[in-house]
VEXDREN-2710 file (C-alpha; in Angstrom, 1 decimal):
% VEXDREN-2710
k/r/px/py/pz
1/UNK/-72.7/145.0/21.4
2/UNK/-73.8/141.8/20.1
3/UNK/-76.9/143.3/18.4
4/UNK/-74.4/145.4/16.3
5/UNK/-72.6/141.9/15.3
6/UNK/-76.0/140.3/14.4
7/UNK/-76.8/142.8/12.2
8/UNK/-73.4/143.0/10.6
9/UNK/-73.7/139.6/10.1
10/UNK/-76.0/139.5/7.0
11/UNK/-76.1/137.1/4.3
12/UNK/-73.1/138.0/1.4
13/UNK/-73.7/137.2/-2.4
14/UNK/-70.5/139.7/-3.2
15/UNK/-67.1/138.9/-2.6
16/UNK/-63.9/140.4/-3.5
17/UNK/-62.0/137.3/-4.4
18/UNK/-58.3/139.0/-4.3
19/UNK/-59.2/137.9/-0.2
20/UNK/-58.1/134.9/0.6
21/UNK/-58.3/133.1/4.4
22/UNK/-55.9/130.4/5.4
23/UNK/-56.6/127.3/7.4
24/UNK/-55.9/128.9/10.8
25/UNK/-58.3/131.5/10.1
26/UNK/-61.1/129.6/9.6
27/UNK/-59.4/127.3/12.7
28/UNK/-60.1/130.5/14.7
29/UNK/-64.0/130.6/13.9
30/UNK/-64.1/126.8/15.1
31/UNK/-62.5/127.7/17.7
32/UNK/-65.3/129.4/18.6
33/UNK/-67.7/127.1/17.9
34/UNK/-66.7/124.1/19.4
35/UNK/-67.9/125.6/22.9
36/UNK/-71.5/126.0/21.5
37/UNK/-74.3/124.0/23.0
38/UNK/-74.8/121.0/21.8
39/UNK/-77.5/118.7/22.1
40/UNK/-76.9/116.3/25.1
41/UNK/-73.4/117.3/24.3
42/UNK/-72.7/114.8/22.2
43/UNK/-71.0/117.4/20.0
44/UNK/-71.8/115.4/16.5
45/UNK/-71.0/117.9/13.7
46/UNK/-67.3/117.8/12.0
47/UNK/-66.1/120.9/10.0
48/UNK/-64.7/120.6/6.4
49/UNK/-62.5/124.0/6.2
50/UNK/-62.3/125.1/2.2
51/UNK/-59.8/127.5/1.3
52/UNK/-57.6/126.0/-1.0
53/UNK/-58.4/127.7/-4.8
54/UNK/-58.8/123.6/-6.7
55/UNK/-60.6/122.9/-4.1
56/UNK/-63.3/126.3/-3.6
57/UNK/-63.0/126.1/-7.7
58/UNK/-64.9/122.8/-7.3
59/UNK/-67.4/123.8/-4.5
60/UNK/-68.9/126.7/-6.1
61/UNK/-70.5/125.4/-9.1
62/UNK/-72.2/122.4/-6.8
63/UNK/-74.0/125.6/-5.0
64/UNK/-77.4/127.6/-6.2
65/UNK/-77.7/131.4/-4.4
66/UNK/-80.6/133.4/-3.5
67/UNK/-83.5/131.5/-4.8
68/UNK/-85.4/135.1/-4.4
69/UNK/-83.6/136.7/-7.0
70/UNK/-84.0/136.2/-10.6
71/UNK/-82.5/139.8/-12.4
72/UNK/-79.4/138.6/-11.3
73/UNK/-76.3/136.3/-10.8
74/UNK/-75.1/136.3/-7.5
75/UNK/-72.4/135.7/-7.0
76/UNK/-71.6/137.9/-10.0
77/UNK/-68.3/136.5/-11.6
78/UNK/-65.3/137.6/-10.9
79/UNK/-66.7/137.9/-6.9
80/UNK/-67.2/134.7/-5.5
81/UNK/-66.4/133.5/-1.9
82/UNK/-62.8/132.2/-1.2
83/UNK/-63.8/129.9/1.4
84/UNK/-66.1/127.5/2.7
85/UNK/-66.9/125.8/5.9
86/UNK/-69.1/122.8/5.3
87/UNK/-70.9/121.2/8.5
88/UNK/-71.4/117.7/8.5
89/UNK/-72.7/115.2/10.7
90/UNK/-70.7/112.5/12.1
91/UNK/-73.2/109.2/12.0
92/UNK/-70.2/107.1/14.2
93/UNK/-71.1/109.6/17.1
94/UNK/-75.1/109.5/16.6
95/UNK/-76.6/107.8/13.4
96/UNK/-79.6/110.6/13.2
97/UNK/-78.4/113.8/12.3
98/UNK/-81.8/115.1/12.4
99/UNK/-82.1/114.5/16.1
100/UNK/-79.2/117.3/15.9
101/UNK/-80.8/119.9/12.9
102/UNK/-80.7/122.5/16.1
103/UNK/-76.9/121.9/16.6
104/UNK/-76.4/122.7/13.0
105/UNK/-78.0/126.1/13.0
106/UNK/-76.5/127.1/17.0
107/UNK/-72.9/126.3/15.0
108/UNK/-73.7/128.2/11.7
109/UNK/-74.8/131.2/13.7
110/UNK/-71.9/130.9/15.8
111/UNK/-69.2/131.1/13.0
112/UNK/-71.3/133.6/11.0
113/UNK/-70.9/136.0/14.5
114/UNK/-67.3/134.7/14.5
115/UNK/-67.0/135.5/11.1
116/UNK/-68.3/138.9/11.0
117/UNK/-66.3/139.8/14.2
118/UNK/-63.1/139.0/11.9
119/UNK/-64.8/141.4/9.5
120/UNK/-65.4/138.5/7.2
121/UNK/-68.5/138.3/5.4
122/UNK/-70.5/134.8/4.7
123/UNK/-73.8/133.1/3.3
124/UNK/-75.5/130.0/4.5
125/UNK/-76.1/127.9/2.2
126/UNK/-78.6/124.8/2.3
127/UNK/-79.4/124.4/-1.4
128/UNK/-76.2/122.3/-2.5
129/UNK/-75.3/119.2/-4.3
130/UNK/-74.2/117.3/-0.8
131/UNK/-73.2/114.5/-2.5
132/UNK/-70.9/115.8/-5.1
133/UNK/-69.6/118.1/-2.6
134/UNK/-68.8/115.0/-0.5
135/UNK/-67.4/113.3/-3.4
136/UNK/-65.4/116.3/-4.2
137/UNK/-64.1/116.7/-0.7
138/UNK/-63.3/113.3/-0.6
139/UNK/-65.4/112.9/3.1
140/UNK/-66.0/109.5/4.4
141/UNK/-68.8/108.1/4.5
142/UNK/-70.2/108.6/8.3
143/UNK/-69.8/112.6/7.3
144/UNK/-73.2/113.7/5.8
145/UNK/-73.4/117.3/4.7
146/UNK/-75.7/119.4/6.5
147/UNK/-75.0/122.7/5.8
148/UNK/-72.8/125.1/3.1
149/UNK/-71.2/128.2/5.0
150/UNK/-69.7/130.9/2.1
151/UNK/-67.3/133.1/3.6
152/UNK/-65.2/135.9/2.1
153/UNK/-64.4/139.6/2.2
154/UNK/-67.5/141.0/1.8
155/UNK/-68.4/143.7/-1.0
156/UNK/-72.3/143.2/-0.6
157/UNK/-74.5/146.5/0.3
158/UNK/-77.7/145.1/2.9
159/UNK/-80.0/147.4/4.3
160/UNK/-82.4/146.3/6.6
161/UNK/-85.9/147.7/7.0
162/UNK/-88.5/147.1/9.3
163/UNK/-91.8/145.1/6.9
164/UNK/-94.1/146.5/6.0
165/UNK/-97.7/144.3/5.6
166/UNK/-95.8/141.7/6.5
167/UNK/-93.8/141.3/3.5
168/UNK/-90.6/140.1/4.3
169/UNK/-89.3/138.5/0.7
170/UNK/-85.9/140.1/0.6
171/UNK/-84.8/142.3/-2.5
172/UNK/-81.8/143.5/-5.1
173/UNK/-81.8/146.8/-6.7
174/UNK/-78.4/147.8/-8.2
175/UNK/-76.4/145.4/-6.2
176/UNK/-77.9/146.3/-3.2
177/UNK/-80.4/144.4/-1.3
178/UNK/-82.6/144.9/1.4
179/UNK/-83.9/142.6/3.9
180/UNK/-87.5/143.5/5.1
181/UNK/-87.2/142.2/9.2
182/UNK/-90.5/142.0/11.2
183/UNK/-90.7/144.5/14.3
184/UNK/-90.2/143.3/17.6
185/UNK/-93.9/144.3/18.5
186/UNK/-95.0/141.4/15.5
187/UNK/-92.6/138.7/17.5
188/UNK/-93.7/139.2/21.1
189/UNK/-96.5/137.5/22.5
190/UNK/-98.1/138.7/25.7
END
């Protein structure tokens, strides 16, 4: 069921790097993708696939994960991700990506669902140096980066809870982490 695949699909700070994905795996999750809505269809965002070591090697330190917690590195080393998909915006089809921020996040849920159907776990990350990841990737210049999708075999432990007094700041303890969701009964509005 596709509630089972939404909650699979949580975010991973733990990898187990001796996973590696080729370029028509992550082909695959586009694939997917490119059949998403889009708005007015004018399908703007482009896909940078990452999966080459030099190349994930220069993405990672460019990156800053889980702003929420400070007792620990995440990624720890030796278990980072060992690909990337980043979504960009392609300014020669509209020159406003932010006419389009909705496009970016039905396509980053889309390949996260993908992703997790593939058993492959992934983080979306929007606290990245775009520029120097666009220098890095050599992009052109009508690409702007929108948004950072770490994907990998996943090693991370998630539990989610329901919140309690609306506390929903998500937690480590001993590499696991749990992810306070509000109950259905606090989203509905009658």
């Amino acid at each position: 069921m596709l509630i089972d695949l939404v909650k699979k699909s949580r975010s991973c700070r733990k990898f187990d790097e001796s996973v590696h994905y080729t370029k028509e795996t992550l082909a695959q999750l586009i694939e997917t993708v490119r059949f998403a809505p889009s708005s007015i269809n004018l399908q703007p965002l482009k896909y940078r696939l990452v999966f080459k070591k030099e190349e994930t090697d220069c993405v990672f330190p460019l990156t800053k994960w889980a702003g929420l917690i400070k007792n620990e590195k995440l990624p720890p080393d030796g278990h980072r991700p060992t690909a990337y998909i980043l979504i960009c915006h392609d300014t020669t089809i509209h020159p406003s990506p932010e006419i389009f921020l909705k496009d970016v996040g039905i396509c980053a849920q889309t390949i996260m669902l993908a992703a997790a159907e593939k058993e492959i776990g992934g983080c979306m990350i929007g606290s990245f140096e775009k520029e120097a990841i666009k220098k890095e990737l050599r992009l052109p210049e009508n690409l702007i980066p929108m948004l950072l999708l770490a994907l990998g075999k996943s090693e991370d432990s998630v539990l989610l809870t329901d919140a309690a007094d609306g506390n929903v700041a998500y937690s480590r303890e001993n590499g696991k982490q749990t992810v306070p969701k509000r109950t259905a009964e606090e989203l509905i509005l009658y």
